[in-house]
C-alpha positions as a Markdown table, in Angstrom:
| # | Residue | x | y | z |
|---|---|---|---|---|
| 1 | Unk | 205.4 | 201.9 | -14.8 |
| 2 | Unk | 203.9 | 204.7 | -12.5 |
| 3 | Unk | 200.2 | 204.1 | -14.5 |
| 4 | Unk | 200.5 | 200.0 | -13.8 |
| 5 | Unk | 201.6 | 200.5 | -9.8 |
| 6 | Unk | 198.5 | 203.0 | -9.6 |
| 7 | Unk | 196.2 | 200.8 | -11.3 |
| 8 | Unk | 197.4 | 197.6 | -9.4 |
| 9 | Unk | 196.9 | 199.3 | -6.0 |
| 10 | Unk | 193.4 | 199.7 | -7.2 |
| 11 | Unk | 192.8 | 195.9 | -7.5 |
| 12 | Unk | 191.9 | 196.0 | -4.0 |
| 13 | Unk | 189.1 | 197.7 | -1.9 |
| 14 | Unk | 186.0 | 198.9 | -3.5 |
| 15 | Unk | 185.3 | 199.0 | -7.3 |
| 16 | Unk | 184.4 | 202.8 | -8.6 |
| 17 | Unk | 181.0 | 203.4 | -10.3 |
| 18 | Unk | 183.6 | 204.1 | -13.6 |
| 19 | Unk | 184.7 | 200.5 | -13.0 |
| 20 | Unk | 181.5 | 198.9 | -12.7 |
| 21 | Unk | 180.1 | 200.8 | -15.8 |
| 22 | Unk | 182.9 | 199.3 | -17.3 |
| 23 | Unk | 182.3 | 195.8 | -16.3 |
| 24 | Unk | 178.7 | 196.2 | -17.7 |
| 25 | Unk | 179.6 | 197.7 | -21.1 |
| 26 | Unk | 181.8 | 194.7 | -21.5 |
| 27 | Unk | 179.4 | 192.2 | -20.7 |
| 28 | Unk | 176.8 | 194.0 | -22.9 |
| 29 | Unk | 179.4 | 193.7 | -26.0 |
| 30 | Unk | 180.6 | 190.8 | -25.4 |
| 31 | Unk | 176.7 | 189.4 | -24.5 |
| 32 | Unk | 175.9 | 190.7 | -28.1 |
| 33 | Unk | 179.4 | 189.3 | -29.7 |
| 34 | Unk | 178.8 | 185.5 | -28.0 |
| 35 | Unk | 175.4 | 185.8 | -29.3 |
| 36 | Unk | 176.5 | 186.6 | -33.1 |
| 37 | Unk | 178.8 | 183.7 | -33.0 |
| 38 | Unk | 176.2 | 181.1 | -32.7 |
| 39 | Unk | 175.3 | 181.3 | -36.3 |
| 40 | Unk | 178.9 | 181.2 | -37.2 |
| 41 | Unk | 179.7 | 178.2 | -34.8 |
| 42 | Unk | 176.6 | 176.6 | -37.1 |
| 43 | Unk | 178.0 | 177.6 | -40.3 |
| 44 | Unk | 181.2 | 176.3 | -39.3 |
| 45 | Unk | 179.7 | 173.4 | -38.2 |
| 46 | Unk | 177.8 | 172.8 | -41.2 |
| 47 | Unk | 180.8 | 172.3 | -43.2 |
| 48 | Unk | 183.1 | 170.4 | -40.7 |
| 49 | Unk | 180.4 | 167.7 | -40.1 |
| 50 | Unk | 180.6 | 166.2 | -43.1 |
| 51 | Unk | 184.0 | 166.1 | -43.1 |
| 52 | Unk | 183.8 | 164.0 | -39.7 |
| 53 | Unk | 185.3 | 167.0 | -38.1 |
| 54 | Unk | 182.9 | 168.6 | -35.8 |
| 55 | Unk | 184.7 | 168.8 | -32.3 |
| 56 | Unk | 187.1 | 171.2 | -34.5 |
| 57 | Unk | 184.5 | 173.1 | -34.4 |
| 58 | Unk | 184.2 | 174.1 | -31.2 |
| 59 | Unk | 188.4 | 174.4 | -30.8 |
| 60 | Unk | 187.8 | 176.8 | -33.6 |
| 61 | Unk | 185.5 | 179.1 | -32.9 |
| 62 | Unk | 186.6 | 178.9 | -28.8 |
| 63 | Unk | 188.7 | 182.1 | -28.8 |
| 64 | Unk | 185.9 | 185.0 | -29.5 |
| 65 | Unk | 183.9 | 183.1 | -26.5 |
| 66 | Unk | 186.3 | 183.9 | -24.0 |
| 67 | Unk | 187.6 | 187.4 | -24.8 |
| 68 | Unk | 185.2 | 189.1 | -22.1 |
| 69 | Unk | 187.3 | 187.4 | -19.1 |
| 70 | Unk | 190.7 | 188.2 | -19.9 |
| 71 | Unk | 189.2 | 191.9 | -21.3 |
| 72 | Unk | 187.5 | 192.8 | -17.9 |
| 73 | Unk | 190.7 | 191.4 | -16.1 |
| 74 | Unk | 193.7 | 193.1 | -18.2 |
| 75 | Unk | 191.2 | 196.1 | -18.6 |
| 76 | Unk | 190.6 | 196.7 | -15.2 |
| 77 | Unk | 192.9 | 194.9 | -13.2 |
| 78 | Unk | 190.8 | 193.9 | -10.4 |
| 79 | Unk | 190.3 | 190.1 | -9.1 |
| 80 | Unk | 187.7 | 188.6 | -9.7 |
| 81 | Unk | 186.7 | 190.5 | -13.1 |
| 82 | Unk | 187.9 | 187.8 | -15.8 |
| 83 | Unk | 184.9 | 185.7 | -13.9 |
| 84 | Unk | 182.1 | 188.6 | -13.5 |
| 85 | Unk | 182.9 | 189.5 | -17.5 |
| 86 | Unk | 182.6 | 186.4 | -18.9 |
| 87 | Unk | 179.5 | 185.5 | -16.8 |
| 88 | Unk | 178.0 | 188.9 | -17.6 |
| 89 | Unk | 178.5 | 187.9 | -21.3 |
| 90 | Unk | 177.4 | 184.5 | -21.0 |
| 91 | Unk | 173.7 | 185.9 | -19.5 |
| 92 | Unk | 173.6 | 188.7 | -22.0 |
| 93 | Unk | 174.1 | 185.6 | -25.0 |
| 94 | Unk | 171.1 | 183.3 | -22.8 |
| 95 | Unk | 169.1 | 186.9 | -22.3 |
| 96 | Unk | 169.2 | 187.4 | -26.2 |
| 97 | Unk | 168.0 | 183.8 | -27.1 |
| 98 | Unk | 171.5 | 182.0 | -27.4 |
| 99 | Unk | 171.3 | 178.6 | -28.8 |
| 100 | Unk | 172.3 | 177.1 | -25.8 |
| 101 | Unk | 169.7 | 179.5 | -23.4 |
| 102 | Unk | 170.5 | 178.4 | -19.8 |
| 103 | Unk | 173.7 | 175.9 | -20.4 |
| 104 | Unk | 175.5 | 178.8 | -21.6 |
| 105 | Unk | 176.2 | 180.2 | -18.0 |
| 106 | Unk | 178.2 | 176.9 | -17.3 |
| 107 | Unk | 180.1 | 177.2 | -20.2 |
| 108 | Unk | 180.6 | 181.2 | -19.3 |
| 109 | Unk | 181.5 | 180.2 | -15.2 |
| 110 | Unk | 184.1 | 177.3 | -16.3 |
| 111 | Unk | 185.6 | 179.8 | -19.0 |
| 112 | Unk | 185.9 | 182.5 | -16.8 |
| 113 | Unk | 187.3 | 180.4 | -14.1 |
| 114 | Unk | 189.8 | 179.2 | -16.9 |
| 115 | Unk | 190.6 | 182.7 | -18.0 |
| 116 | Unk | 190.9 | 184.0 | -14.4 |
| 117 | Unk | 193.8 | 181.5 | -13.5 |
| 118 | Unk | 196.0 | 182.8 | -15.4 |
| 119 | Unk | 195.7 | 185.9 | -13.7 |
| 120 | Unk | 195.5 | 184.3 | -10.0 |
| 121 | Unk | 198.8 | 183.1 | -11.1 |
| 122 | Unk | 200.5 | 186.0 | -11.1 |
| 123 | Unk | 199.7 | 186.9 | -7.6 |
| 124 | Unk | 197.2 | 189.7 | -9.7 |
| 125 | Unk | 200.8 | 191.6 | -10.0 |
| 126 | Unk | 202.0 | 191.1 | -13.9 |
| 127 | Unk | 198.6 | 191.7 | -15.8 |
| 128 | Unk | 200.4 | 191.3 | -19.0 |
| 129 | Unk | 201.9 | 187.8 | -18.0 |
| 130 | Unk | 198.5 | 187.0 | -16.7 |
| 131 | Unk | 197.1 | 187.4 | -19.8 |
| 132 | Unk | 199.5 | 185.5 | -21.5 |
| 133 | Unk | 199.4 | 182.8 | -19.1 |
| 134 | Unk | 195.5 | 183.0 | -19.0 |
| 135 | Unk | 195.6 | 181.6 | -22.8 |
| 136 | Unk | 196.7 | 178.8 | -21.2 |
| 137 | Unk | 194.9 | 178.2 | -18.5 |
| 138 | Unk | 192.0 | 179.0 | -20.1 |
| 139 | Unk | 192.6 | 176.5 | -22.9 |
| 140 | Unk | 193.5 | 173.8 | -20.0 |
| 141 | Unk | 190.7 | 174.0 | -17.7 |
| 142 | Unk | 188.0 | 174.3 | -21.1 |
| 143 | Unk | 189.5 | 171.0 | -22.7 |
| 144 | Unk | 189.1 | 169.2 | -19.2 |
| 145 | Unk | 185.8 | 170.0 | -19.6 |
| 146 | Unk | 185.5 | 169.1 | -22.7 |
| 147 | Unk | 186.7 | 165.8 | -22.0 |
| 148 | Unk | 183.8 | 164.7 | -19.8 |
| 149 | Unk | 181.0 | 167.6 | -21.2 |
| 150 | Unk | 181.7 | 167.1 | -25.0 |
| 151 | Unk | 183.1 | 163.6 | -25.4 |
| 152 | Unk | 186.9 | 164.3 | -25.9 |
| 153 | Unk | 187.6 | 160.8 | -24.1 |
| 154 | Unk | 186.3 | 159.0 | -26.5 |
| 155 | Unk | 188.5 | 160.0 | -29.0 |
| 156 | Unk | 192.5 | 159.0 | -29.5 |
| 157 | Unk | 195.7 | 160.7 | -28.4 |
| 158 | Unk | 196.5 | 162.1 | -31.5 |
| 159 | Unk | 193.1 | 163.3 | -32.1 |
| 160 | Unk | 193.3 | 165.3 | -28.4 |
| 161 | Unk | 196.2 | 166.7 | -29.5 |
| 162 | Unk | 195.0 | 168.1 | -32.6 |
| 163 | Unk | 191.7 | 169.5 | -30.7 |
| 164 | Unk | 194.3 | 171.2 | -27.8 |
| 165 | Unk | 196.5 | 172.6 | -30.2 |
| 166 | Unk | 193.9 | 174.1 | -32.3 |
| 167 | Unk | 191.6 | 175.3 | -29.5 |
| 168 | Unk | 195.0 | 177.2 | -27.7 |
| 169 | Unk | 195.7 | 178.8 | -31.4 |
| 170 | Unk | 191.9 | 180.2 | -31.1 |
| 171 | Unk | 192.6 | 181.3 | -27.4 |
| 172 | Unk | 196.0 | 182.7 | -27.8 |
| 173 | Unk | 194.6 | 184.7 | -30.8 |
| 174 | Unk | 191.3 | 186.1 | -29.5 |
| 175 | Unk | 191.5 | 186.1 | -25.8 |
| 176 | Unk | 194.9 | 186.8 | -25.8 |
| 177 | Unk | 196.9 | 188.9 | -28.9 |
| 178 | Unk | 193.6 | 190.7 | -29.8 |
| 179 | Unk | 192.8 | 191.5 | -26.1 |
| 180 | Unk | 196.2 | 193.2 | -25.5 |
| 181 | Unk | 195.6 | 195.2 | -28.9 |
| 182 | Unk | 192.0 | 196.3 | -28.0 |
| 183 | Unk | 193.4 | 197.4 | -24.7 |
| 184 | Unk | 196.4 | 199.1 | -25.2 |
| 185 | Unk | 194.4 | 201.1 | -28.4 |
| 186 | Unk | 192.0 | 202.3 | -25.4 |
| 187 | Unk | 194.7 | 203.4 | -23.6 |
| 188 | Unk | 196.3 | 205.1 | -26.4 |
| 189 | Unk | 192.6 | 206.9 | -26.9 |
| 190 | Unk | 192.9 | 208.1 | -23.9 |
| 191 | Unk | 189.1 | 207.2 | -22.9 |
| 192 | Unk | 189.7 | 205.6 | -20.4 |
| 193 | Unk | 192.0 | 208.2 | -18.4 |
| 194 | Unk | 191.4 | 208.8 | -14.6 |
| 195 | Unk | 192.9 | 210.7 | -12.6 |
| 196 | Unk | 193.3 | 208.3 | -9.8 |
């Protein structure tokens, strides 16, 4: 309790050159992770196609594109960082030669924005319920814009259903179960120990 009151009051004022280092190593990862998925996204997509099945593609493969946000946020438990990560990551994936290049920046800003929510909701004072509620959010304000960006309204009420239950199951898993393990293994490594 006495390492989450200490790290919460350091969500406000000035970030430390540890913190920022931090921010950029994640958006370096997760810059070369998002760009690694774009040949699985294709492969994926290759055999969902034919199987008239191609918006379950991007439900499926959502989750790894939107760990960086709720990382940087649950990491370093700072507002704002869910936003700065997951932009950071989306410019590394452009910066490498992404498939998408520029586009991917408004994917990155409305996923981060998604991802941040849940932490905004909070008040930025129960990281761990933030994250949990930033699966949600994050799957929420994505399939909004998925609705007018990839076509969802075309499709029928069952069909959205399908895509929203699938794309929260890729959230919930990747942004949001193997966040929390990724985090709590650093702080069990002790790495990232300070003596604030």
């Amino acid at each position: 309790m006495e390492q989450v009151e200490t790290v919460t009051a350091g969500s406000k004022g000035k970030w430390s050159l540890r913190e920022v280092i931090l921010m950029a190593l994640i958006g370096i990862a997760f810059g070369v992770i998002y760009f690694i998925m774009d040949p699985v996204y294709t492969a994926l997509d290759a055999v969902l196609v034919p199987l008239g099945l191609h918006q379950y593609t991007i439900a499926i493969t959502i989750g790894p594109w939107m760990m960086a946000a709720p990382l940087a946020s649950y990491l370093l438990k700072r507002v704002g960082a869910g936003l700065i990560g997951e932009l950071l990551g989306a410019t590394g994936e452009a910066l490498l030669g992404g498939y998408w290049g520029v586009a991917t920046l408004i994917s990155g800003f409305v996923q981060g924005i998604g991802s941040e929510l849940g932490f905004t909701l909070t008040g930025y004072k129960s990281w761990k319920m933030g994250l949990i509620l930033s699966t949600f959010t994050g799957t929420c304000v994505t399939f909004i814009w998925s609705l007018f960006h990839d076509g969802y309204l075309q499709f029928d009420f069952g069909m959205l259903v399908g895509l929203f239950i699938v794309r929260w199951i890729s959230i919930a898993f990747f942004a949001g179960l193997l966040v929390y393990w990724i985090v709590n293994l650093l702080e069990k490594s002790k790495l990232l120990k300070t003596n604030r």
